[in-house]
C-alpha positions in Angstrom: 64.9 122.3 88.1 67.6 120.8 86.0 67.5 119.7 83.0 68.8 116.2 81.7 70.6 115.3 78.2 68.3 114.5 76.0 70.9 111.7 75.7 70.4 110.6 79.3 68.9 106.8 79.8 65.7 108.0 81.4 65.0 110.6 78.9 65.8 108.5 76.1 63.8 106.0 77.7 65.5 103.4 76.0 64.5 100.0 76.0 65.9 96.4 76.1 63.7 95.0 73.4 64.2 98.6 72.2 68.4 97.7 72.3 67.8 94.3 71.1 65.8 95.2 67.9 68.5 98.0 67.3 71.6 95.3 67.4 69.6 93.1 65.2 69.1 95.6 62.4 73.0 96.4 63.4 73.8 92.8 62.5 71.7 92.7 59.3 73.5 95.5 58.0 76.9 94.7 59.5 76.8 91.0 60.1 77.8 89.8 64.0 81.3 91.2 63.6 80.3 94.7 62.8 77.7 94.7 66.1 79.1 97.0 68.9 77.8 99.0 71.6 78.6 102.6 69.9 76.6 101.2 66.1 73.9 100.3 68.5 73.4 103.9 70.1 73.6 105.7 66.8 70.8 103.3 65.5 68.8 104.6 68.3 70.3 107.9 69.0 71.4 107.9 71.5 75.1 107.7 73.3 77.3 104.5 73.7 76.8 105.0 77.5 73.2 105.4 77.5 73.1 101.4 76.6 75.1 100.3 79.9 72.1 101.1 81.9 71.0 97.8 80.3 74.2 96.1 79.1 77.6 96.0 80.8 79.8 95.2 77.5 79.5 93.7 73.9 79.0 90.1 75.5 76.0 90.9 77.3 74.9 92.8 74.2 75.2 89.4 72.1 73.1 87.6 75.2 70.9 89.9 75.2 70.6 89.5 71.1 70.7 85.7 71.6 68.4 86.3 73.7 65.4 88.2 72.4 66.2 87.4 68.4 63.6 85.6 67.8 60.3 88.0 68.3 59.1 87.7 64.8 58.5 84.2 65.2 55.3 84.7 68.0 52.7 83.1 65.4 54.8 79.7 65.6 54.8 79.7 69.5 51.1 79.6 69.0 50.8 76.8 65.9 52.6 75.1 68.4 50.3 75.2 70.8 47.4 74.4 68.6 48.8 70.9 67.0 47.9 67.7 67.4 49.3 65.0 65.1 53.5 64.4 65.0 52.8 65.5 61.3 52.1 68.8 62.1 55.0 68.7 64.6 57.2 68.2 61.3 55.6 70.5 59.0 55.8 73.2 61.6 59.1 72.3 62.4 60.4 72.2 58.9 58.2 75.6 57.7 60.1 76.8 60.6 63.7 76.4 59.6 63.2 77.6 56.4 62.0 80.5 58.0 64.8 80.6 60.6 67.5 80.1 57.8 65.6 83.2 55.9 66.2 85.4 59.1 69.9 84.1 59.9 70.8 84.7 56.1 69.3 88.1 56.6 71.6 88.8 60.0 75.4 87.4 59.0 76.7 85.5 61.9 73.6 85.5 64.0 73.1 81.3 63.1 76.8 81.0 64.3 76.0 83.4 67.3 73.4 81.6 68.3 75.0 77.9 68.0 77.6 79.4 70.0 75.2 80.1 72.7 73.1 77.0 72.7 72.9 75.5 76.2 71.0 72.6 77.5 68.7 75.1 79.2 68.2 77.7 77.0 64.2 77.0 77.7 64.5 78.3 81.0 64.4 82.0 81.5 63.1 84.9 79.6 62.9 86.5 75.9 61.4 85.3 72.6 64.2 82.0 71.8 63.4 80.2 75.5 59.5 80.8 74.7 59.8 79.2 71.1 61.9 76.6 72.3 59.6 75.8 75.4 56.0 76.0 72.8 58.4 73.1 70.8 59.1 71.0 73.5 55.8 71.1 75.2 54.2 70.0 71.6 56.0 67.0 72.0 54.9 66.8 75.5 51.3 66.9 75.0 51.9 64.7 71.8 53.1 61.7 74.1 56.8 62.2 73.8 58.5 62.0 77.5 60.1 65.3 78.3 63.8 63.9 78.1 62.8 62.8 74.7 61.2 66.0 73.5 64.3 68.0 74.9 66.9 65.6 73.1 64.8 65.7 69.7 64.2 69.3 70.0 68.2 70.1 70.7 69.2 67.5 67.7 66.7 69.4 65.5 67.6 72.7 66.8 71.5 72.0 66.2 71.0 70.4 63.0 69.4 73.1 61.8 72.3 75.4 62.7 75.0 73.7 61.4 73.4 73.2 58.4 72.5 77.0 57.8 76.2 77.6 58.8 77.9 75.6 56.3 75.5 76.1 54.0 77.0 77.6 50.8 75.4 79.9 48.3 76.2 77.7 45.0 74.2 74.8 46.9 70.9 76.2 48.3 69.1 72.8 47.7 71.1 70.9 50.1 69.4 72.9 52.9 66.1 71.2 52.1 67.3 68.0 51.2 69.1 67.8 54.6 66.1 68.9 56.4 63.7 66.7 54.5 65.5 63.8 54.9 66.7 64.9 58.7 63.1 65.5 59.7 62.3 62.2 57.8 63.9 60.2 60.9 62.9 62.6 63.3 59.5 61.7 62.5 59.9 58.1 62.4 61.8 58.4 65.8 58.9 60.0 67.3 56.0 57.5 66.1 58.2 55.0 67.8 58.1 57.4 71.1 54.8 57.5 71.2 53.3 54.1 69.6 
């Protein structure tokens, strides 16, 4: 019987959310720039080749992060689910971003990562962003909003949101919540139109 490296994918028995939490604490520590595929294996000790079982190259890495960087935000997918009133929508939704810019200030480059990757149906599919973007948009659904509607005030919130935590500055942390306050003050005054 031989006997594999203990470096080997199967005895490692590495992991894509396994990879995917590793690149995250990679990018907290290094910001988006500093993520590649050899930082990545010594986080989980392993070798830079034991990762292209799972990953071809850095861009499916960043995917993959885009991907599944969003796991500690489970509880909202289930608030979600719960509402029932367009206020609740908002308070969620701003409770939310503040947790959201919290996390991307935590991981440097991450908010422009992710606005980079922000596609029309980045619902569809698997991981932990199309599952809180889904329990968003079907919120609006069940709240009376027509699916086009809750997909175009979902994407507007969603990319809001990052462009304000990207340009936010750190001499001016105030005018992240006055944006959102007033931002989400249309928003909601949008959707009582939608569904009155």
């Amino acid at each position: 019987m031989t006997r594999r490296d203990p470096s080997s994918h199967a005895a490692a028995g590495i992991t894509v959310p396994a990879i995917a939490d590793a690149a995250l604490a990679v990018i907290r520590t290094n910001g988006v720039d500093g993520l590649t595929m050899r930082a990545v294996a010594e986080r989980l000790h392993v070798r830079a080749p034991t990762l292209y079982h799972h990953v071809r190259n850095k861009s499916d890495l960043l995917d993959l992060v885009a991907r599944n960087a969003f796991d500690q935000f489970a509880a909202d997918n289930a608030a979600y689910e719960k509402l029932q009133t367009i206020d609740e929508w908002i308070a969620l939704t701003r409770s939310g971003s503040l947790e959201l810019r919290a996390f991307y200030a935590d991981h440097p480059g991450l908010a422009g990562l992710i606005q980079s990757k922000a596609t029309p149906d980045r619902d569809q599919g698997d991981g932990s962003r199309a599952e809180l973007i889904r329990s968003q948009i079907d919120a609006l659904v069940r709240l009376g909003v027509r699916e086009p509607e809750a997909r175009h005030l979902f994407d507007l919130t969603a990319r809001w949101s990052l462009a304000a935590v990207v340009a936010e500055s750190a001499d001016s942390p105030d005018v992240f919540i006055d944006g959102l306050d007033l931002f989400l003050y249309g928003v909601r005054a949008r959707l009582v139109d939608l569904v009155s």
